[in-house]
C-alpha positions, 0 to 999 in steps of 0.5 A: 863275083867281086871280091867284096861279095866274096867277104860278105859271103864267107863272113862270120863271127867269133870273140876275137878283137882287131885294132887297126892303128892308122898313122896318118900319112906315114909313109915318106921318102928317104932324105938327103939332109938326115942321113938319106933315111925316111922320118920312120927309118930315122925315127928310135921305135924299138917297140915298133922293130920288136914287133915287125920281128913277130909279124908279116908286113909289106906296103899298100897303094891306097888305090893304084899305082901312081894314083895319089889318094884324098884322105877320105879314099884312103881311109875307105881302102883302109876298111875294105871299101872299093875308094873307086866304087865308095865316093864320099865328099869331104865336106860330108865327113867333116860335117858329120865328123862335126856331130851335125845331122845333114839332112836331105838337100843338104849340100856340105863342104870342108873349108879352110881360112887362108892367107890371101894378099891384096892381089887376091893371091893365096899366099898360106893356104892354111892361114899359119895353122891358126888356133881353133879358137880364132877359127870359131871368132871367125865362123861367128862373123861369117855366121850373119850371112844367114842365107842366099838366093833361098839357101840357107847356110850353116857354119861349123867350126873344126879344128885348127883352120878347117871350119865347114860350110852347110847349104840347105835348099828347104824345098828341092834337091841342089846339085853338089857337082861342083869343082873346089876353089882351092887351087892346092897350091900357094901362088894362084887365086881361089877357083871360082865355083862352077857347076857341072849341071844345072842344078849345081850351076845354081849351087856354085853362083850361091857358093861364089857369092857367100865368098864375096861377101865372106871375104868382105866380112872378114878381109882385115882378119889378117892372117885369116883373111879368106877362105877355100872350100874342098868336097862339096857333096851330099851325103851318100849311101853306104853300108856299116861295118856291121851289115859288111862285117858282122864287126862291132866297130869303134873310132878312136879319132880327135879330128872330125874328118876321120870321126866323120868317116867312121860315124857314116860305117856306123862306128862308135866314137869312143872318146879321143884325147889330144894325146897319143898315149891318151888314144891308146888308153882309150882303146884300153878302157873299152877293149872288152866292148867291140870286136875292131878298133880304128885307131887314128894318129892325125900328127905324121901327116901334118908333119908330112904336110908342113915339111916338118922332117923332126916334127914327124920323127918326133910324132912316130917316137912319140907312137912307139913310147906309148905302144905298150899300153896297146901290146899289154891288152893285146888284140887277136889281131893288130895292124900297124899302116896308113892310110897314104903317104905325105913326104915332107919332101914333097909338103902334101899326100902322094902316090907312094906305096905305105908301110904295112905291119900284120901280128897275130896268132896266124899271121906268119913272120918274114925276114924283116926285123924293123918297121919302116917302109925300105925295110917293108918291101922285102916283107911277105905281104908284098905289094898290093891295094889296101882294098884287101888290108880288111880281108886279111884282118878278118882271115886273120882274126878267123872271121872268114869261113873257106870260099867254095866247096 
């Protein structure tokens, strides 16, 4: 028996409520040029210590030692979701984070428009971080490629520089087995499209053509002047939170790739303003009306992500002011983590363990007095997989009956 039939086999429900607060890529490491400290150890969050000080905290890998998680993966371990055993493709989260309904030979994937020169080198693979406005100006211009070789394709605008792209074969199923063309890095061309079988092979020279004729169609658009595609996939079969849990969950998350996740567990979205503040007062109005709360702050890892060292500071204050709204409607159960590590050192997720904070009623204190990740490898929890984080929020909130006689 593994360890997901053990939770689904000691299940149980009572009135207590759970908030999961994600902050997206919090973990880091320390940095020579701010007083050798990582940005949430040089970050003021006297709320956050005050609260490590009433709690067990510890670090989790988003999946192994060493292994370095996408967002998706990361946030599936985050919901006690085996990421090894639960695949699911980016572009289906964006898609349905998107509101849109992908039917069954729909193939989805995320893209984002980027910078290429005129050697056909990418140069920003985010295109500057242009506004979602020019992005949807963009999308209505790669909108008049209507369909290739019998594929229908679909464009949605995202947020920011991500739009994505739906291919719909009307008659028969089409592979998704297809490798991305961002290569990750700046420096190097787009990686043509190549399918791993023959019913994806068909998809890619589909793929490779919609390039071609995008990029054409918009090689003057400077600084968005091409695009990359990531997570090419059909939508899986995975179960709810509620058929897993017996929980009634609900998302309080702006950008569709996390609401997307969240709507394939069958969470409710609840609305999600811009603000930090406004995400907490969300979760204030609807308290009463479900049982866990995933809350998601997306800005430490676009910090993380661009080498922005203040700007992740800034993000992590920002969490703390607005922390109390969450403390005065206090959960039975509150946790406090990410859902991977994005070191501004670094300018992109890695494998390092993230920061975990644990308080409630039965959660225990250790030692541990501030919120940040040198401090938390002293705490009780220790190290392990974020795999079990749902299974000591549940135990926690007394939603598991005793395993064996």
């Amino acid at each position: 028996m593994h360890y997901e039939q053990i939770i689904q086999n000691t299940i149980k429900t009572n009135n207590s409520t759970i908030v999961l607060l994600v902050l997206d890529g919090i973990g880091d490491i320390r940095n020579p040029q701010f007083k050798n400290k990582t940005a949430l150890e040089y970050a003021h969050t006297p709320h956050l210590d005050n609260l490590a000080k009433e709690s067990v905290t510890g670090r989790m890998y988003p999946i192994l030692p060493g292994i370095t998680p996408g967002s998706g993966p990361g946030h599936l371990g985050l919901f006690g979701y085996d990421p090894m055993c639960h695949i699911i493709g980016r572009g289906v989260l964006e898609a349905v984070g998107l509101g849109f309904e992908l039917k069954p030979y729909d193939v989805a994937t995320r893209c984002n428009f980027t910078t290429m020169n005129e050697k056909g080198v990418i140069t920003d693979r985010r295109a500057g971080r242009i506004p979602t406005e020019m992005t949807v100006a963009l999308c209505n211009i790669l909108s008049s490629i209507k369909e290739i070789d019998g594929v229908e394709i679909i464009i949605k605008p995202g947020k920011g520089h991500r739009f994505v792209t739906i291919f719909r074969s009307k008659e028969k199923e089409i592979g998704s087995n297809i490798n991305d063309t961002d290569p990750l890095v700046e420096g190097k061309p787009p990686i043509p499209a190549t399918g791993k079988d023959p019913s994806s092979q068909f998809l890619a020279s589909v793929i490779n053509k919609f390039m071609k004729e995008g990029y054409a169609l918009i090689k003057e658009k400077h600084p968005a002047n091409a695009f990359l595609m990531r997570g090419i996939a059909s939508k899986p079969k995975i179960p709810s939170m509620r058929d897993h849990y017996l929980l009634e969950s609900a998302a309080i998350a702006t950008y569709p790739m996390y609401r997307g996740i969240a709507s394939l567990l069958d969470m409710t979205l609840l609305p999600a303003p811009d603000s930090i503040k406004g995400l907490f007062e969300t979760y204030r109005d609807y308290k009463q009306k479900y049982d866990f709360f995933f809350i998601h702050v997306k800005g430490t890892d676009q910090a993380g992500e661009d080498g922005d060292f203040e700007s992740k500071v800034g993000c992590i204050e920002r969490v703390d002011e607005a922390l109390p709204i969450i403390l005065e409607n206090k959960p039975d159960v509150l946790a406090i983590t990410g859902d991977h590590a994005s070191p501004c050192a670094m300018r992109s997720h890695s494998w390092h363990p993230v920061p975990l904070l644990i308080n409630g009623r039965f959660s225990g204190v250790d030692d541990v007095k501030k919120f940040h990740e040198n401090a938390c490898n002293n705490g009780g929890l220790g190290f392990f997989e974020s795999k079990y984080l749902m299974g000591l929020l549940l135990a926690n909130s007394k939603r598991l009956d005793k395993f064996g006689a």
